[in-house]
VEXRO-901950 format. One record per residue (C-alpha): residue number from 1; x, y, z. Coordinates in nm, 2 decimals, decimal comma. Example, Ala and Ser with C-alpha at 12.3 -4.5 7.8 and 13.67 -1.06 7.14 Angstrom:
<sites>
{1 {1,23 -0,45 0,78}}
{2 {1,37 -0,11 0,71}}
</sites>
This chain:
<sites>
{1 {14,87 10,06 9,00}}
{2 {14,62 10,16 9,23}}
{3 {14,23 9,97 9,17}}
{4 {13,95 10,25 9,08}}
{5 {13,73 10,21 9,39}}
{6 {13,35 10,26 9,35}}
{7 {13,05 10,41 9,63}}
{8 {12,78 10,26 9,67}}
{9 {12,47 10,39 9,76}}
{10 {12,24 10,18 9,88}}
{11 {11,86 10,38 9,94}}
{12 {11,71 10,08 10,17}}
{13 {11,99 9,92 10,30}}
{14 {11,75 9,62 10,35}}
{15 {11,73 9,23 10,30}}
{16 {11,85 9,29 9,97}}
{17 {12,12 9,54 9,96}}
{18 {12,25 9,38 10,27}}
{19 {12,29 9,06 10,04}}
{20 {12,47 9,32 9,80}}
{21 {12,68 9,43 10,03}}
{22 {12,78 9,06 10,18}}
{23 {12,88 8,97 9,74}}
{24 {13,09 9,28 9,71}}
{25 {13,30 9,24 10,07}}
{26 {13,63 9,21 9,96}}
{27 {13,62 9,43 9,63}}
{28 {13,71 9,75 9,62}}
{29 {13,38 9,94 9,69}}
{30 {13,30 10,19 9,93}}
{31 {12,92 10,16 10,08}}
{32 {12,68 10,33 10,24}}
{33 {12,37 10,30 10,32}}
{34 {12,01 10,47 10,42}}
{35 {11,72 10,41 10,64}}
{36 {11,42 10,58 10,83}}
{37 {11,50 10,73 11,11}}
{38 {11,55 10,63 11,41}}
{39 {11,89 10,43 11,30}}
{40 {11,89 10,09 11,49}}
{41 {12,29 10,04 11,62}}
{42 {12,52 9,73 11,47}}
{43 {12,50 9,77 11,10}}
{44 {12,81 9,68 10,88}}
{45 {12,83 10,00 10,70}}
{46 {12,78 10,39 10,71}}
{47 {12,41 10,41 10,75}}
{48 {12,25 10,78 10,70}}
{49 {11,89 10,89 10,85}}
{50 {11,68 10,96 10,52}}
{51 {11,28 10,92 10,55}}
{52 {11,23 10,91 10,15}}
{53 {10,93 11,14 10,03}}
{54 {10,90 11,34 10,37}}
{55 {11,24 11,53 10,31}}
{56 {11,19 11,75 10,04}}
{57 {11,55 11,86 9,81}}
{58 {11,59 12,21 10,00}}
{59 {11,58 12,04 10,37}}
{60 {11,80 11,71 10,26}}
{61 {12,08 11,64 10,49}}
{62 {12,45 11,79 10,37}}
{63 {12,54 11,40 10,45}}
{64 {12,29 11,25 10,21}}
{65 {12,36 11,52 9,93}}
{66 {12,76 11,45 9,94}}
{67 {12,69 11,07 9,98}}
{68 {12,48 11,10 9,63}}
{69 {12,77 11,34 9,49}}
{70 {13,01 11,08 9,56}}
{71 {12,81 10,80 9,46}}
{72 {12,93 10,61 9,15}}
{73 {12,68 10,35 9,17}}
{74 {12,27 10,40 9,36}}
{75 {12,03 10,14 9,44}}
{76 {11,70 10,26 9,50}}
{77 {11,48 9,96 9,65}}
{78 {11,28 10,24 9,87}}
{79 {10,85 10,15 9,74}}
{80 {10,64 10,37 9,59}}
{81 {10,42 10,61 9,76}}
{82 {10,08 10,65 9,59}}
{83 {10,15 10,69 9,22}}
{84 {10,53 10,90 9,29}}
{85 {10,86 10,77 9,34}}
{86 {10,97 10,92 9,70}}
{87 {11,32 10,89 9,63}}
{88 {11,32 11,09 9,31}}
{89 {11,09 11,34 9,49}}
{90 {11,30 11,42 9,73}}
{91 {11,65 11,35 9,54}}
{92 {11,58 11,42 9,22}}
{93 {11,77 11,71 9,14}}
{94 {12,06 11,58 9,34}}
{95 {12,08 11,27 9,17}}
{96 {12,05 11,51 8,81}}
{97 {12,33 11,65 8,90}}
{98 {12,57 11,37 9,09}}
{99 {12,90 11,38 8,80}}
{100 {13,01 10,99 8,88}}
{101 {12,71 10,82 8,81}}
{102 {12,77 10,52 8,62}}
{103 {12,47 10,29 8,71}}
{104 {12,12 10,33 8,90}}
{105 {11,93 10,01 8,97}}
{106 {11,56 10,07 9,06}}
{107 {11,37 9,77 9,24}}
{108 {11,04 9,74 9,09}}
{109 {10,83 9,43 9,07}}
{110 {10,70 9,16 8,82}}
{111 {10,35 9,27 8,98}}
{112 {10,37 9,52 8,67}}
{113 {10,23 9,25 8,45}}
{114 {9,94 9,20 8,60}}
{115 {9,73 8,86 8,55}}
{116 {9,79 8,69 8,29}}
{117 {9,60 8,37 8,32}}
{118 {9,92 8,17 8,37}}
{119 {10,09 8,26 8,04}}
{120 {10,48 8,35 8,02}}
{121 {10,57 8,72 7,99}}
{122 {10,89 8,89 7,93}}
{123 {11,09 9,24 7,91}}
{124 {10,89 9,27 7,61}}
{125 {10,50 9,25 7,76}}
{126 {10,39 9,56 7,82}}
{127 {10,30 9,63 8,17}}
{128 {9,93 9,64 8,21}}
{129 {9,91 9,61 8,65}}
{130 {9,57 9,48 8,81}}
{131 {9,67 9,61 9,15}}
{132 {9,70 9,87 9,31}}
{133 {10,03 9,80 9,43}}
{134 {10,11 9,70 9,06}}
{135 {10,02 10,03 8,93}}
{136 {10,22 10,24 9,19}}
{137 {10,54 10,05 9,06}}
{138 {10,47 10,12 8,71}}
{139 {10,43 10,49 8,77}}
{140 {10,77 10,48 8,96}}
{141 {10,92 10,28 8,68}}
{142 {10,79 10,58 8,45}}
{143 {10,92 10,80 8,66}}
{144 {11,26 10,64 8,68}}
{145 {11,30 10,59 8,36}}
{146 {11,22 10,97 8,26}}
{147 {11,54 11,03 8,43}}
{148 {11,72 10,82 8,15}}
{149 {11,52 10,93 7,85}}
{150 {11,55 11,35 7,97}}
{151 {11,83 11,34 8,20}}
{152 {12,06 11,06 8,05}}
{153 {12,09 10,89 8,40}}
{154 {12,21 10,57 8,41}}
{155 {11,87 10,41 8,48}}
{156 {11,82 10,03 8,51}}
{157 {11,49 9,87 8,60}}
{158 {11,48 9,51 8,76}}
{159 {11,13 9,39 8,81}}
{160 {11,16 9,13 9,09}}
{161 {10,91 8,87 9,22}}
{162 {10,92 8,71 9,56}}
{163 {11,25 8,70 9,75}}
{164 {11,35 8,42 9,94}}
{165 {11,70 8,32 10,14}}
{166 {11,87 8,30 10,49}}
{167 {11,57 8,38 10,73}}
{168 {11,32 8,43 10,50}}
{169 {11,19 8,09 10,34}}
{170 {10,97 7,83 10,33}}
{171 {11,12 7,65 10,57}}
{172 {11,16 7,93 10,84}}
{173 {10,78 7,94 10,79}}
{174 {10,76 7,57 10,85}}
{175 {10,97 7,56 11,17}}
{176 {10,75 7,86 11,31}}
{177 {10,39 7,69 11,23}}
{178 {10,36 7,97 10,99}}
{179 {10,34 7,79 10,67}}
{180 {9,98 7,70 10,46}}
{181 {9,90 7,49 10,15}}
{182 {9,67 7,71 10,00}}
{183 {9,55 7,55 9,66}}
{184 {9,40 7,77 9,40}}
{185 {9,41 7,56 9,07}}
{186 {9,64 7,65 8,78}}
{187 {9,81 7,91 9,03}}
{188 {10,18 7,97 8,98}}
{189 {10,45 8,25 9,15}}
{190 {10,81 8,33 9,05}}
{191 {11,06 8,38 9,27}}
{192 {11,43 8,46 9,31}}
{193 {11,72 8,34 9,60}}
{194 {11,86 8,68 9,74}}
{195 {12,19 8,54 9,63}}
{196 {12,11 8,53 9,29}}
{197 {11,96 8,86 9,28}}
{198 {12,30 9,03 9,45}}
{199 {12,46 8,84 9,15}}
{200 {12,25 8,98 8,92}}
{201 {12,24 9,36 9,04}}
{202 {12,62 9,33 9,05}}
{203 {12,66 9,15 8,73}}
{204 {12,48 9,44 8,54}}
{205 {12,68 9,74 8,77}}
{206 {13,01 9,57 8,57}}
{207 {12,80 9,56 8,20}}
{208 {12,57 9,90 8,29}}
{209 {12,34 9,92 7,97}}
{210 {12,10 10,25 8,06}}
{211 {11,72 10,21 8,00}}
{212 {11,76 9,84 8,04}}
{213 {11,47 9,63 8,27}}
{214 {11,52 9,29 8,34}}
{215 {11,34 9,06 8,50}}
{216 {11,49 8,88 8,78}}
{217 {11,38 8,51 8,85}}
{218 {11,44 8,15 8,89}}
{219 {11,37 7,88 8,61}}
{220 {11,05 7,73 8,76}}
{221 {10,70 7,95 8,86}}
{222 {10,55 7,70 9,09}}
{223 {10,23 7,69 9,30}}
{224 {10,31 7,83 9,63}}
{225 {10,13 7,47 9,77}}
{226 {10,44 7,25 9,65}}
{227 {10,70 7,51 9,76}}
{228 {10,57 7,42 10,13}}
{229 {10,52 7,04 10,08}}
{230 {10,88 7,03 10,00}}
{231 {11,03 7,22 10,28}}
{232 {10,77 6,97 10,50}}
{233 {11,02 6,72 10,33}}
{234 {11,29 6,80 10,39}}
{235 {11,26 6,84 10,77}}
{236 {11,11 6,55 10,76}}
{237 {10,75 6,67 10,91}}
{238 {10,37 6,65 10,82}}
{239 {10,28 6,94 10,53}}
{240 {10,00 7,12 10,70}}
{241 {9,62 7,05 10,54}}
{242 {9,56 7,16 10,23}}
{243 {9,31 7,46 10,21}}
{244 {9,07 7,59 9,91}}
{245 {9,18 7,92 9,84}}
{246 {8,79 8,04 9,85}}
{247 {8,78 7,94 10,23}}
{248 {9,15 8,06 10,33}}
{249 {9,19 8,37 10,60}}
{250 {9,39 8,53 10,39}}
{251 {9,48 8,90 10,49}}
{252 {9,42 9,14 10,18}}
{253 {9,74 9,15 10,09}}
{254 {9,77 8,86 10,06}}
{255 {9,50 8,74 9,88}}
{256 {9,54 9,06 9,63}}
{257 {9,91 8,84 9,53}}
{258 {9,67 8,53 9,41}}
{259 {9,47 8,78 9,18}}
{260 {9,77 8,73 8,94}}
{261 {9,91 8,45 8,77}}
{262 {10,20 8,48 8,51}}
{263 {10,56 8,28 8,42}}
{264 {10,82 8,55 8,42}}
{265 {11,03 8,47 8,15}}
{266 {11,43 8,52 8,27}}
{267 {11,61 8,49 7,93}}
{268 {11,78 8,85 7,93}}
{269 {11,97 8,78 8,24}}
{270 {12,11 8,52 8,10}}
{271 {12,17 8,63 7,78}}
{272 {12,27 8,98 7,86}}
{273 {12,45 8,99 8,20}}
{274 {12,59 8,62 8,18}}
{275 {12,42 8,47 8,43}}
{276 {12,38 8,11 8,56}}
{277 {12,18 8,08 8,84}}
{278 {12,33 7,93 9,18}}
{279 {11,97 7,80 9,27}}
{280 {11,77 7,78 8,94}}
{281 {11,44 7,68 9,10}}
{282 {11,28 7,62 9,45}}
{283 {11,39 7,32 9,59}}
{284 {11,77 7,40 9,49}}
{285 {11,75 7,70 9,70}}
{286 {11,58 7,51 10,00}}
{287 {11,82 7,22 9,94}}
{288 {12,09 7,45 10,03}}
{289 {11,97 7,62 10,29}}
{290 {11,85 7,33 10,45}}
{291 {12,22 7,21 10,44}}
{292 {12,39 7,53 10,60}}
{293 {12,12 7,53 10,88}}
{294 {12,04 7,91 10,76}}
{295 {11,61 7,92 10,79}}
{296 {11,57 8,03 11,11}}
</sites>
């Protein structure tokens, strides 16, 4: 008997969908991928020229339009611009009416919250975003999740905090005198190992549960301060000074991230989708990188 193969279609085949694409090698899935032109040579899959938001649905590439009619399975992790979803505003219809659908994940971010002094939030708090950035993803959420409610899409929203894994850690930052111990008191961030997250994303592609939003973190929120002073540990080198987060030259993006303070709660993933976390906080995901010599 012959396996049923899947397509996936991967809007941003970026740090993420690249980790995707890495957990599903081997299965029988077919994947292709987008970015902004111009295409850089040497990726591992089919990648398509799409410049989200500046194509409208009349001018959209034949090859983009048959890659969404094929598609079985769509992950979108292409941001926001202003308060509309680019993807939807130039795909829209086609994605209305792709026939194999079974399961759209949409990348959003735990930044929907807002601040909230520290206290634990879950699928269940409503999404009241302090930022601007924050409020662009909950319009596109909206938006996404209008396709479910009036189009019966296969919509699922996973609202992600900071990303972290091979090449993009604390530790890479270490090794190229990148990193800071800014201390703001009482300050915590989430975060998730890009391995986990592939393991999510697929883990809820095999359960598919439309209108579903989950958020996607490890077990510990930690100050940013002692996620540095570890990595110092473990390659054995002096943690740089610690700075007041009033006299830190931050950029305004950055400091706009320490304007909010939560604990993302990760119960549903668990719960729902089965999962047990390969790197359940911080220094279990440094640990291993360290090990495999994959920081940088």
């Amino acid at each position: 008997m012959t396996a049923e193969k899947f397509h996936l279609l991967c809007l941003g085949y970026g740090y993420t969908a690249r980790h995707v694409r890495a957990a599903l090698r081997g299965r029988p899935w077919e994947i292709t991928g987008t970015l902004r032109p111009p295409l850089k040579q040497g990726q591992d899959i089919p990648i398509l020229p799409f410049d989200a938001g500046s194509d409208e649905d009349g001018n959209i590439s034949p090859a983009i339009r048959a890659a969404v009619k094929k598609a079985t399975h769509i992950l979108s992790a292409i941001p926001p611009q202003g308060v509309h979803d680019p993807v939807l505003h130039s795909l829209g219809e086609a994605i209305r009416r792709a026939e194999n659908l079974r399961w759209i994940g949409y990348l959003s971010t735990t930044g929907v919250y807002g601040d909230r002094g520290g206290a634990w939030v879950d699928e269940q708090t409503p999404p009241a975003p302090t930022t601007e950035r924050g409020r662009s993803r909950a319009a596109a959420e909206r938006e996404w999740l209008d396709l479910y409610l009036c189009d019966n899409a296969p919509v699922h929203i996973f609202r992600l905090p900071g990303i972290y894994g091979p090449g993009r850690n604390a530790l890479t930052a270490v090794r190229a005198g990148r990193a800071h111990r800014i201390v703001k008191p009482g300050q915590v961030f989430s975060r998730i190992h890009v391995e986990d997250l592939a393991r999510v994303l697929i883990a809820s592609m095999n359960r598919p549960r439309p209108g579903a939003i989950y958020n996607v973190c490890d077990d510990l929120p930690a100050p940013p301060q002692d996620v540095t002073a570890y990595a110092c540990s473990l390659l054995e080198v002096p943690p740089p000074p610690a700075i007041a987060f009033e006299e830190a030259d931050l950029s305004p993006m950055a400091r706009s991230f320490y304007a909010e303070n939560k604990r993302v709660r990760n119960d549903l993933i668990k719960r729902e989708l089965g999962i047990a976390l390969a790197y359940p906080d911080y220094r279990a995901g440094l640990e291993a990188l360290f090990r495999a010599g994959d920081f940088g």
